[in-house]
Each structure stands twice: as structure tokens, then as C-alpha cells.
C-alpha positions, -999 to 999 in steps of 0.1 A, spaced: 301 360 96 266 360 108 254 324 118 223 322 103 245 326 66 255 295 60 252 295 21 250 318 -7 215 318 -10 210 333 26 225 368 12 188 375 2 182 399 -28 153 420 -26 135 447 -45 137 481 -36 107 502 -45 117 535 -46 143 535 -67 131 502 -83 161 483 -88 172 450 -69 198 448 -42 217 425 -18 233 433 11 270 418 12 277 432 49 275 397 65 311 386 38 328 420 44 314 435 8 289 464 5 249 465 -10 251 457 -43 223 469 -69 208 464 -100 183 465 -124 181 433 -138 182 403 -109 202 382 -130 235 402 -133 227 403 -92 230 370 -87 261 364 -105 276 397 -85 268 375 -56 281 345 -69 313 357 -76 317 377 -40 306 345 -24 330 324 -40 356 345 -35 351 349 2 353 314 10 384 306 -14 377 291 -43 385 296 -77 357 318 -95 365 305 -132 365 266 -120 335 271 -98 301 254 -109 273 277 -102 248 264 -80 223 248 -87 188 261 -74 158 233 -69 125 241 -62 97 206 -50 81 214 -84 116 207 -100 122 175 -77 91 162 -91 92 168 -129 125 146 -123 109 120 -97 86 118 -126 108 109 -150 123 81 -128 85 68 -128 87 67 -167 112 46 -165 103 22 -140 68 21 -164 88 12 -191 115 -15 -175 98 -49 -177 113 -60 -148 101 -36 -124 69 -41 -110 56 -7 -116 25 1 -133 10 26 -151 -17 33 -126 8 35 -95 24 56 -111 -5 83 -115 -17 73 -84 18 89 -66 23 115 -88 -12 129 -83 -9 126 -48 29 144 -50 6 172 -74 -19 178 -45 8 176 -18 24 204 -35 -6 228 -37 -9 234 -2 3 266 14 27 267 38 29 302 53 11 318 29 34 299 3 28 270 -18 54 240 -13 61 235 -54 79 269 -51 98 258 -23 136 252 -18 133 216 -4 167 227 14 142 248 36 121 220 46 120 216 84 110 194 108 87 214 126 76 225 94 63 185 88 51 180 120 30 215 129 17 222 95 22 199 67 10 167 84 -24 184 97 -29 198 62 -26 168 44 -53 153 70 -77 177 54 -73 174 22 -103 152 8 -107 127 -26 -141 127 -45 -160 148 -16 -146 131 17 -120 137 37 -92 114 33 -89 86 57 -63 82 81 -44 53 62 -48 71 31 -35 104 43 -4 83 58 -3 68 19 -1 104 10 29 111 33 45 83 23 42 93 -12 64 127 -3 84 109 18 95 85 -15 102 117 -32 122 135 -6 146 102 -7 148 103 -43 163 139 -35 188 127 -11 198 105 -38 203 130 -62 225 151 -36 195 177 -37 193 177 -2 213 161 24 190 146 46 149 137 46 131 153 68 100 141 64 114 106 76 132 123 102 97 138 114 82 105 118 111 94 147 103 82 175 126 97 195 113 136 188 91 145 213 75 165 188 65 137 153 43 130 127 15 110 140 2 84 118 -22 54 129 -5 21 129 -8 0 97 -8 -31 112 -32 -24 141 -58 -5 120 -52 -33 91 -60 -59 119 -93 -40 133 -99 -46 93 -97 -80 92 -115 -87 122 -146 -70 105 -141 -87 70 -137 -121 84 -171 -116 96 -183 -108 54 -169 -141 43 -182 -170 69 -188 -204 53 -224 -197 54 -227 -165 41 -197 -178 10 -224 -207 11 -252 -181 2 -234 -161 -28 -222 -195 -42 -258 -211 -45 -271 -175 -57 -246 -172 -87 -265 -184 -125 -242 -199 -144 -215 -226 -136 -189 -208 -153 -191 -179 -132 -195 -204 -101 -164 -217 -107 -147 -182 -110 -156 -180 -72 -147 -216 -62 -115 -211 -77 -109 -173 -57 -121 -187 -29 -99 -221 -30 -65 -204 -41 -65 -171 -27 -58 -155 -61 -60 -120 -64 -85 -106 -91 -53 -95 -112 -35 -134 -106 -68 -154 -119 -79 -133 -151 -40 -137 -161 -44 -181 -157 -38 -202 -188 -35 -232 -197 2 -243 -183 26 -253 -210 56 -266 -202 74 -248 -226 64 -220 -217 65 -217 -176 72 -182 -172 40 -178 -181 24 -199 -153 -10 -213 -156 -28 -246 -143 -15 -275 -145 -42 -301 -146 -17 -332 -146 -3 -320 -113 -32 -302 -100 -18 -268 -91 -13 -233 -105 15 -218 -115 16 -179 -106 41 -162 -126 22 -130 -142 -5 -107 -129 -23 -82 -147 -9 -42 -138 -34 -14 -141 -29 13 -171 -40 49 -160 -71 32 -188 -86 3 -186 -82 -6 -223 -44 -5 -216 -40 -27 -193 -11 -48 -196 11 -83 -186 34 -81 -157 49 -91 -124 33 -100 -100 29 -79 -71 58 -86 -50 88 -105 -56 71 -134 -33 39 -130 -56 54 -162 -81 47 -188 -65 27 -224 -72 -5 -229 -54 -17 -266 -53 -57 -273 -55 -82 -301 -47 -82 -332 -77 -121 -322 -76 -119 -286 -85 -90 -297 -109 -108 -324 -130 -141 -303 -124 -118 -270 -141 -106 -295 -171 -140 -306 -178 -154 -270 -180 -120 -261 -204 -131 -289 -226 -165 -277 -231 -153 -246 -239 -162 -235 -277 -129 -232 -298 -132 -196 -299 -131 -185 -263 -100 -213 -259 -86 -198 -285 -58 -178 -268 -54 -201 -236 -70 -181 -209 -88 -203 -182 -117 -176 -181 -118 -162 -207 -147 -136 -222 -172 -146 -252 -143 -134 -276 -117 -155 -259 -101 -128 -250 -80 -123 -214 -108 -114 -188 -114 -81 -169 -108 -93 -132 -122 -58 -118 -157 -69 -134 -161 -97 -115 -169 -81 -83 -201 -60 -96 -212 -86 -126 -207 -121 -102 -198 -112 -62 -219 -82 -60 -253 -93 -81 -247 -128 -61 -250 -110 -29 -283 -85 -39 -299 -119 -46 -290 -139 -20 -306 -110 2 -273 -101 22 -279 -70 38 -253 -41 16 -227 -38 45 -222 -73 51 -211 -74 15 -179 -88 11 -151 -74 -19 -137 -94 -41 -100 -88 -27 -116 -102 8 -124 -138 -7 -85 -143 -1 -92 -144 40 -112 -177 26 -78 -193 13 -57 -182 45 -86 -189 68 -84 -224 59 -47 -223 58 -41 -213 96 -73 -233 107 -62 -267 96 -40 -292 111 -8 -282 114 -14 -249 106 23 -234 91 27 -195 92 56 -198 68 35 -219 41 7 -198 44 30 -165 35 42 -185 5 9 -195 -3 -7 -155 -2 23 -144 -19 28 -119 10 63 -102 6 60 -101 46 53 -129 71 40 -99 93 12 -94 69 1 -135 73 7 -128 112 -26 -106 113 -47 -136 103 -35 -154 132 -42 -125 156 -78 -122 137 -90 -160 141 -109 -178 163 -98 -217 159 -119 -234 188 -106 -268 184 -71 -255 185 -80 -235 210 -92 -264 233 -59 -286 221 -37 -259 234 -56 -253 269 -58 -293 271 -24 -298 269 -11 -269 291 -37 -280 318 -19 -317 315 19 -301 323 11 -298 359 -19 -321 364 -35 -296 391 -69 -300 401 -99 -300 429 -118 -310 449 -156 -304 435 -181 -315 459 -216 -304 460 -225 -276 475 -252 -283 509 -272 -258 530 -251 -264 557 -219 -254 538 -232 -222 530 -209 -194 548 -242 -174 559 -242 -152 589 -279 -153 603 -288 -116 618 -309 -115 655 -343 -100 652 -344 -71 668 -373 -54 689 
């Protein structure tokens, strides 16, 4: 037997113009060319020769099974459905769409002439990653622009995750798009480091969210409600989704979190998870399994948060939310950059690129964490909710702490106790070689 047949599938059945009938070539097993008008009594013919040249039983056989990436994904989506629908997994709505979509466009593009959805993912390669997948998805482009590098890594990722739901389902036996990515091929799938380009990031956002310029936006903001919406971002490092979903804590009731204004601290134990729309947003997790966590506050900023909650009209306290809108309903944290951070910073005068997000107010909280005395890595990471302590360790690569700076270099200096001798400098110590006149 030939080496490249290795399966049933590699006895190819083709179509024969002239006499317009399909046929497959047995040779490679020892049969003859088989023929016939309708492909389906073809591929049972081959079935049956197939089986029977490698020994097995034709009646107990179970035929095989054919996949094509477009099949994967109709079932990868179903696994997403699920996820969606199990309380307990942190999946939303919106990620969900996000990956399929990206899965949609991945399988749109050509290869050779043929698009991937119609592809065996048993005929995935390697080289087929690396030389013409990985530069295609470089090009593709979102809303006009090319896609950036990160974001075209995202995309990758995004096959990748389906490709190991396939190895899980014994579609395929091995992933090749994480196999593409190794190292140890001289030939790989080149993505940009997270870490480094996230850290060229931060360096650049620190820059947005200085005490003066947080200073500036502060003073610009118009009403002391949406003042203390800041404060509170700023002072806690709550994401948008974490500090729309704060309540009032109740004992009673601590899965639900909230602040506690007795013990001055909040409780995270929910975040709000995007809906593919906005008006079904919903209650969940928060985003990581580290994301619950309690975050303690300043006495000021809690009596000064329980004084604003009294004064609140019985309406918008009505269902318990900290912030709530007019209605008293839960708040939309995705409005607060445009309708507080961003108007803030158009009338403060802040030039637009120096702008800072609303997700950036977070390098406040850490900022202060790994700037203070006895700065703790480990505390910090609780304090983010980072699921990974190498996501806090940017920050520490990122900042500039002069007075621990000058602690450290102090105290090294003193190990050894070297030092010199300065004395001033004369004329006559000067190593100058006087040149003869000449002529």
C-alpha cells in the first residue's frame, strides 16, 4: 500500500466527465476503479472494500464520520450556549459573539483557492498555519482598519480554542495551530508578546492618569454625585462592570457584595456581563475566579459615600444600588466614560490623546498600591482581582517610585561603605600637555 493512503478518505472519488459518472480508484488496496452514478452508493463501495482490507468486520463497523471546520463550529457553538446558560461559568453573552464572529471570519478565508469552513480539519497543517493562515488573518480588518497585532493574536487564539475543543471531541488528534506557535520549529507563528506590548501600554497610560491631570477631571466634573463615581474608581480600582453592580451590603445577603459602611470596605462578589444588547445585560461573576474579593477604603470616602446614600430620594434607593440612575435602577457603567470621564476632560481642556479611559483609572488604585510603603505584589494582585500575579508585575516594571528608588541605592551603597576622595580640582592638577610654538 501506497504511503500517502493512510485512511479511507485518501482513495479519492472523482468525477469523470466523459462518461459522467463518479469513480474511485481501489488499486492502492488490491481492488479495481469502481464507478457510479450516484456518489453516495460510491462511498459505501469504498467503505465496505476499505474495511474489509484492513480486517474488520463490515456489519459491526461504524461508518466514519466526516467533519468539516464549519461542522466543528456549529458544535463549538453549542458548547458556548451552554456555558451562556450555566450560572456558574463566567461566560457572557457578548464573549460569546465576540469568538464566534471571529471563528465566522476565520473561516471565510481561502486557503488555496478553498475556503477553511469546507475543510477537513484532519487536513490542517502546520505549514499551512504558519505560511498562509497566520499572514491572512493579519490582513483581515474590523470597521475599516486593519486589525492590530494583539487583536489578530486574539483572533488566533480564538481558532486555537476551537481546534482544542476538537481534540476533545476525538475530531482530530492533535492541534496544530498550537503546535505552530512552538518554539522549537524553526518555522512558527509569530505573534507579538502580550506582556511586552501590554507593558509599552501601560507605560503610555500611566502618563493619562497623573495626580494632576486626575486632579483636573475631578475639579471639572458638575455634580457631586458623579464626582464621587470617580473618587470611588479611582480609590478602589473597580472595574466599570464591579462599581455599577455595588449595593448596599447586607449581611444576609453577602453573595451579593456591596459596601459595607460599618467596616469601611466593599465587598466584590458580582459584576455586570455584557449581552450581545445592551438592554440584556445581566448579573454575574466576576471576571476571574480572583475577581471576588473585599477591597477596604478610606473612613472619609466611606462616611462621605453614607452621607450621599442618605440624601438619596426613596426612589432611586429603592432597589439598593450605590449609584443608581433617576429611576433607581442598576446603572450603565459603559456611560460613564462619555457622560462623566470624557465631558470632564473636553472641559478641563486636556488635549484628546492625553485622554485617559475609564478602564485606565485602575492604574490610579495600583499606582498607589506599589508606590506606598511596604509596597506587597501579592496584595496588590488580590486587591486588582488579577487571576495572574504576572499581570500586577507590569506595574512594577512601568513605575517610577523615586523615594524607593533612593532607599534602595542608599542602602546598597551602605553594604560596602566604599567611597573617595573629592578634592577640588586646581590649575595645576589639570593633566594638560602644553604644545611648542613652532616657526
Amino acid at each position: 500500500m501506497p504511503k500517502l493512503i493512510k485512511r479511507e478518505t485518501d482513495l479519492a472519488i472523482k468525477w469523470l466527465q466523459d462518461d459522467q459518472v463518479w469513480y474511485v480508484d481501489m488499486n492502492a488496496i488490491g481492488g479495481s476503479r469502481l464507478r457510479s452514478k450516484q456518489k453516495a452508493e460510491l462511498k459505501t463501495k469504498r467503505r465496505e472494500a476499505w474495511l474489509r482490507w484492513c480486517g474488520q468486520d463490515v456489519e459491526d463497523a461504524a461508518p466514519e464520520r466526516l467533519w468539516t471546520l464549519d461542522e466543528v463550529l456549529a458544535d463549538y457553538t453549542e458548547l458556548f450556549n451552554d456555558r451562556v446558560a450555566n450560572d456558574d461559568d463566567r461566560c457572557g453573552d457578548m464573549h460569546k459573539c465576540a469568538t464566534i464572529n471571529r471563528l465566522h471570519k476565520i473561516l471565510a478565508i481561502k486557503l488555496g483557492g478553498i475556503k477553511m469552513g469546507v475543510m477537513d480539519p484532519r487536513h490542517l497543517t502546520i505549514d499551512m498555519m504558519v505560511d498562509e493562515l497566520c499572514p491572512a488573518i493579519k490582513k483581515l480588518s474590523y470597521q475599516g482598519k486593519t486589525l492590530s497585532a494583539i487583536t489578530a493574536l486574539n483572533y488566533y487564539n480564538c481558532l486555537q480554542g476551537m481546534l482544542d475543543f476538537a481534540v476533545t471531541k476525538e475530531i482530530v488528534s492533535r492541534n496544530v495551530a498550537r503546535l505552530a506557535k512552538s518554539k522549537q520549529l524553526k518555522k512558527r507563528v509569530i505573534f507579538p508578546n502580550r506582556e511586552v506590548k501590554q507593558r509599552e501600554n501601560l507605560v503610555e497610560e500611566l502618563t493619562r492618569v497623573s495626580p494632576d491631570t486626575i486632579q483636573k477631571i475631578l475639579d471639572a466634573i458638575p455634580t457631586h454625585r458623579e464626582k464621587l463615581i470617580m473618587l470611588t474608581a479611582c480609590q478602589t480600582g473597580l472595574r466599570a462592570g464591579e462599581l455599577c453592580m455595588v449595593r448596599i451590603y447586607d449581611p444576609q445577603d453577602h453573595n451579593l457584595g456591596g459596601i459595607d459602611f460599618d467596616n469601611n470596605c466593599i465587598w466584590v462578589e458580582q459584576a455586570k456581563k455584557r449581552a450581545y444588547k445592551q438592554s440584556q445585560d445581566f448579573a454575574g461573576a466576576p471576571k476571574s475566579d480572583k475577581g471576588r474579593r473585599r477591597i477596604p477604603i478610606q473612613p472619609g470616602l466611606s462616611e462621605t459615600l453614607r452621607e450621599y446614600w442618605v440624601e438619596l430620594d426613596a426612589r432611586m434607593r429603592g432597589e439598593g444600588w450605590l449609584f443608581p440612575t433617576t429611576h433607581g435602577t442598576r446603572a450603565d457603567g459603559n456611560n460613564w466614560r462619555n457622560r462623566i470621564l470624557y465631558r470632564a476632560c473636553k472641559k478641563a481642556g486636556l488635549p484628546r490623546k492625553a485622554w485617559p479611559t475609564w478602564h485606565m483609572l485602575r492604574h490610579v488604585y495600583a499606582t498607589s498600591l506599589l508606590t506606598s510603603n511596604g509596597a506587597d505584589i501579592i496584595k496588590c494582585t488580590e486587591r486588582m482581582g488579577h487571576r495572574d500575579i504576572k499581570t500586577t508585575t507590569i506595574y512594577k516594571h512601568a513605575l517610577i517610585d523615586p523615594k524607593a528608588d533612593q532607599e534602595e541605592a542608599e542602602e546598597m551603597a551602605g553594604v560596602y561603605g566604599l567611597s573617595i576622595d573629592t578634592k577640588p580640582t586646581t590649575p595645576g592638577d589639570t593633566n594638560v600637555v602644553k604644545f611648542k610654538r613652532t616657526g
